[in-house]
C-alpha positions in Angstrom: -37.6 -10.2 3.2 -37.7 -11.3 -0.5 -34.3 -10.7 -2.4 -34.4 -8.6 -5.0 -32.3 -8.5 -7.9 -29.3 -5.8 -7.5 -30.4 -3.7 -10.2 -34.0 -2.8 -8.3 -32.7 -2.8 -4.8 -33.4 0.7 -3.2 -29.9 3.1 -2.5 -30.5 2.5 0.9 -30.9 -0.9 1.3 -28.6 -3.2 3.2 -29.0 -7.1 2.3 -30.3 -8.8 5.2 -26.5 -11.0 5.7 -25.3 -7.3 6.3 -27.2 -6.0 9.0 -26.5 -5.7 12.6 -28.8 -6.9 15.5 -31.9 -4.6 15.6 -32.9 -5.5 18.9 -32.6 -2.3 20.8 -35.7 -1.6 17.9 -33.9 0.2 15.5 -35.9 1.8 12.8 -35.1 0.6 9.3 -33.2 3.6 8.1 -31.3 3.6 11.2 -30.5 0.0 10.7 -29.0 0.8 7.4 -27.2 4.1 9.4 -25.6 1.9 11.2 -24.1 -0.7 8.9 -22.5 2.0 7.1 -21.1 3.2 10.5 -19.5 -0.4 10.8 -17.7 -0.1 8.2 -16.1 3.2 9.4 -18.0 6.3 7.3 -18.3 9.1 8.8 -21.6 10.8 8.8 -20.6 13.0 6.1 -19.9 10.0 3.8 -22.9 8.4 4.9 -25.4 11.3 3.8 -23.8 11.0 0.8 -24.1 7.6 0.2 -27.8 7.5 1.2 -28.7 10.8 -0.5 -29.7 12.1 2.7 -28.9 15.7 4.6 -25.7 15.1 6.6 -27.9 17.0 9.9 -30.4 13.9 8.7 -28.2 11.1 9.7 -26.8 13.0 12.5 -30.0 12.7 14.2 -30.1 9.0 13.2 -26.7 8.4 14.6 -28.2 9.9 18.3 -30.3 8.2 18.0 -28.8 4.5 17.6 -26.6 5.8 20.2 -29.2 6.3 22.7 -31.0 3.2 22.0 -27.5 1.5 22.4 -27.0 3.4 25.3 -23.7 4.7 24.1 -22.1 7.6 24.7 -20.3 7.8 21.4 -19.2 6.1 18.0 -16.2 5.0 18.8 -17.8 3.4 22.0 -20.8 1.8 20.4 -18.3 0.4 17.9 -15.9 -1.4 19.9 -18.8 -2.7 21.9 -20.7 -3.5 18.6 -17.3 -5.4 16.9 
């Protein structure tokens, strides 16, 4: 990925250092989802952040938590941490 300058970096964009492991082929978007849940948002503060619906990054959050197979947040972070 090239490196863009801060000032053109898309809202949503986490810089590749910051990213968790995408192996369980997360999408992009979820990617970025869940970098924001490692550093403890909740989904409310999330939406916000991204500009997204808050139902919008509810369904992301599923879904990284099925593809984690996770029953919830607080599991898939202490086993992400």
């Amino acid at each position: 990925m090239v490196s863009l300058p801060t000032s053109t970096r898309l809202r949503n964009e986490v810089p590749a250092g910051d990213r968790p492991d995408a192996s369980p082929g997360l999408t992009p978007a979820e990617q970025t989802v869940l970098g924001l849940l490692l550093s403890g948002l909740a989904n409310k503060e999330i939406a916000a952040a991204l500009g997204k619906a808050e139902p919008t990054v509810k369904h992301q959050v599923s879904s990284i938590l099925r593809k984690y197979h996770q029953p919830s947040r607080t599991r898939l972070l202490a086993v992400l941490r």
